[in-house]
C-alpha positions in Angstrom: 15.2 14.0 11.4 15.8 17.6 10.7 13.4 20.1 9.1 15.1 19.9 6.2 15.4 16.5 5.7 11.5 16.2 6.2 11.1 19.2 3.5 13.2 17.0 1.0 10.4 13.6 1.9 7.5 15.6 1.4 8.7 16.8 -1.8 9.9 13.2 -2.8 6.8 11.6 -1.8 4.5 14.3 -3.7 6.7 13.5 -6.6 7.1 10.2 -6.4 4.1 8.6 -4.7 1.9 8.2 -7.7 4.5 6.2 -9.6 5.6 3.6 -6.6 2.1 3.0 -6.6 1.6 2.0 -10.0 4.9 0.1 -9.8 3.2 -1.8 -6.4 0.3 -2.6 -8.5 2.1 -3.9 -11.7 4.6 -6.0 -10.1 2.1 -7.1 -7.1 -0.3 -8.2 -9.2 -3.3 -8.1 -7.1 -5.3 -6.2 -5.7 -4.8 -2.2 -5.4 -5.7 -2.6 -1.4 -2.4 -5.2 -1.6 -0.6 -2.9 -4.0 -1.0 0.3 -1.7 -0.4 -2.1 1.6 3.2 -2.5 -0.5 3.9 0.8 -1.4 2.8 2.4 2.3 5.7 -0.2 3.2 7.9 0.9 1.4 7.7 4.8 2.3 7.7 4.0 5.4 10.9 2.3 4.9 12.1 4.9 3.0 11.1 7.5 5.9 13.0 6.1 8.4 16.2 5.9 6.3 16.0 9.1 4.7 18.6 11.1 6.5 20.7 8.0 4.9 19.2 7.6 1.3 18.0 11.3 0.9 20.8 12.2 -1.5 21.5 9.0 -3.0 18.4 7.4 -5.0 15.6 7.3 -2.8 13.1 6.0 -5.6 15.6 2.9 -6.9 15.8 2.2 -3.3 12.1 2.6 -2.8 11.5 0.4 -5.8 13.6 -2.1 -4.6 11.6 -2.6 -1.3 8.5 -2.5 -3.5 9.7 -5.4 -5.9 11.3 -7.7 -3.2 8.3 -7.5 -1.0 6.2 -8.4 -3.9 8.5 -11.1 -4.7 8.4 -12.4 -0.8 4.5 -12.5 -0.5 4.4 -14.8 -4.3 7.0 -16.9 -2.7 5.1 -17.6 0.8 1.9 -18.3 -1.5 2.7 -21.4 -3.4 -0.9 -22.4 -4.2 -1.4 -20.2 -7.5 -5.2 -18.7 -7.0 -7.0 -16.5 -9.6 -7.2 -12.9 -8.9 -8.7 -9.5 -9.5 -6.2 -7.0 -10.6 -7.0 -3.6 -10.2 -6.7 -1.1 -13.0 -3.4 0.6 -13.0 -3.5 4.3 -12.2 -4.4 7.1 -14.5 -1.4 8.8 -15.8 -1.0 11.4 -18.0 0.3 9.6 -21.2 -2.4 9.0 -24.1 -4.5 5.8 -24.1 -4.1 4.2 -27.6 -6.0 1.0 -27.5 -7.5 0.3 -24.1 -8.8 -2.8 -25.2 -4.8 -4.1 -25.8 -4.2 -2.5 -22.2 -6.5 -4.4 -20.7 -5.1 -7.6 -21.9 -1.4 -7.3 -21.3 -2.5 -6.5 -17.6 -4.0 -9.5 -17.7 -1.0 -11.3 -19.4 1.5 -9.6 -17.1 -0.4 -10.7 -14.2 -0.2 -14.7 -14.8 3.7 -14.3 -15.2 5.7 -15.7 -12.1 6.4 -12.9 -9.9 10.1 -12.6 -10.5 9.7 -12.6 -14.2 6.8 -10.0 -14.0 8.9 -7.8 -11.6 11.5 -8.3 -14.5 9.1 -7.2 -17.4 7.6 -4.5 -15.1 10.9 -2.6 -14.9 12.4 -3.1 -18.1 9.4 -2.3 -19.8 7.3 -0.1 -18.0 9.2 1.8 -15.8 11.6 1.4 -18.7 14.9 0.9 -16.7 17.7 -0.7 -18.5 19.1 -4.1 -18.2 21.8 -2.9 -15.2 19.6 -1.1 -13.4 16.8 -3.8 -13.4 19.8 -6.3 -12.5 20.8 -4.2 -9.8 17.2 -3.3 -8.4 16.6 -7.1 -8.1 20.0 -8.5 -6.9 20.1 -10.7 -10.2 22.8 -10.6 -13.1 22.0 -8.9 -16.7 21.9 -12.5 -18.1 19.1 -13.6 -15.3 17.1 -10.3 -16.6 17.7 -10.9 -20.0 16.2 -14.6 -19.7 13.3 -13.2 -17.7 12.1 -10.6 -19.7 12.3 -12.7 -23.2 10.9 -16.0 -21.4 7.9 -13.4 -20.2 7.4 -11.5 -23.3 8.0 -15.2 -24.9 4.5 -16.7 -22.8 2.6 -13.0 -23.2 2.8 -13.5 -27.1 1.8 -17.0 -27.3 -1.0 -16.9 -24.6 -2.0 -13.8 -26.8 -2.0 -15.2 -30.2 -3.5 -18.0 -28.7 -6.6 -15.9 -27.5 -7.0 -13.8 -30.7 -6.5 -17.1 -32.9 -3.6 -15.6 -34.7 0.6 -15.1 -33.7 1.5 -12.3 -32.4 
């Protein structure tokens, strides 16, 4: 890798590093130790294909290793087991109700993995339909589905806690 080429990763991963994390976290749903296991994956991927990926979209394609390999380790563990999620990291946005916070992480995290991979990027990391589609090798329709089936079960399992519809 040329000197410039490593210039351009260190300035992508001090950009960048903070929110692949916080994607790792959401879309793992586990443990920050697992999310930051996923994540250090992933930059390393991206680190030995960055002469390659440099000036396309490093962080989609980053993403993308994030979410499949997420995806991968819910697949290999079929027997659904109660877990500790780790707070998301600080970011610089205002925290309105930390309370409500608290309890769509909690929501988010019983979701299937696909479908919370789904909901993660369309609604936190606020990438559209295509793009989420694309990142996951899925059509629009199949991330449509996912993210109104998901946001369908967060709704009721939260009315159903607060004793009310929401």
């Amino acid at each position: 890798m040329t000197e410039e080429d490593e210039a351009a990763f260190d300035e992508f991963l001090a950009a960048r590093s903070t929110a692949l994390l916080r994607t790792a976290i959401l879309v793992c749903g586990a443990s920050a130790h697992d999310a930051e296991d996923l994540a250090q994956g992933a930059l390393e991927k991206v680190y030995r294909h960055w002469p390659r990926i440099r000036h396309d979209n490093p962080e989609a394609y980053a993403r993308r290793i994030v979410v499949n390999a997420a995806i991968s380790r819910s697949r290999r563990r079929r027997v659904i087991q109660e877990i500790t999620f780790a707070r998301p990291p600080e970011t610089a946005a205002p925290q309105s109700d930390p309370e409500l916070k608290d309890l769509l992480i909690g929501e988010l995290r019983r979701l299937p993995a696909r479908m919370r991979a789904v909901v993660v990027l369309r609604y936190w990391e606020d990438l559209s339909e295509t793009e989420t589609a694309a990142m996951l090798g899925c059509s629009v329709g199949t991330v449509k589905s996912q993210a109104a089936r998901g946001l369908a079960r967060m709704r009721a399992r939260m009315g159903a806690r607060k004793g009310t519809s929401v």
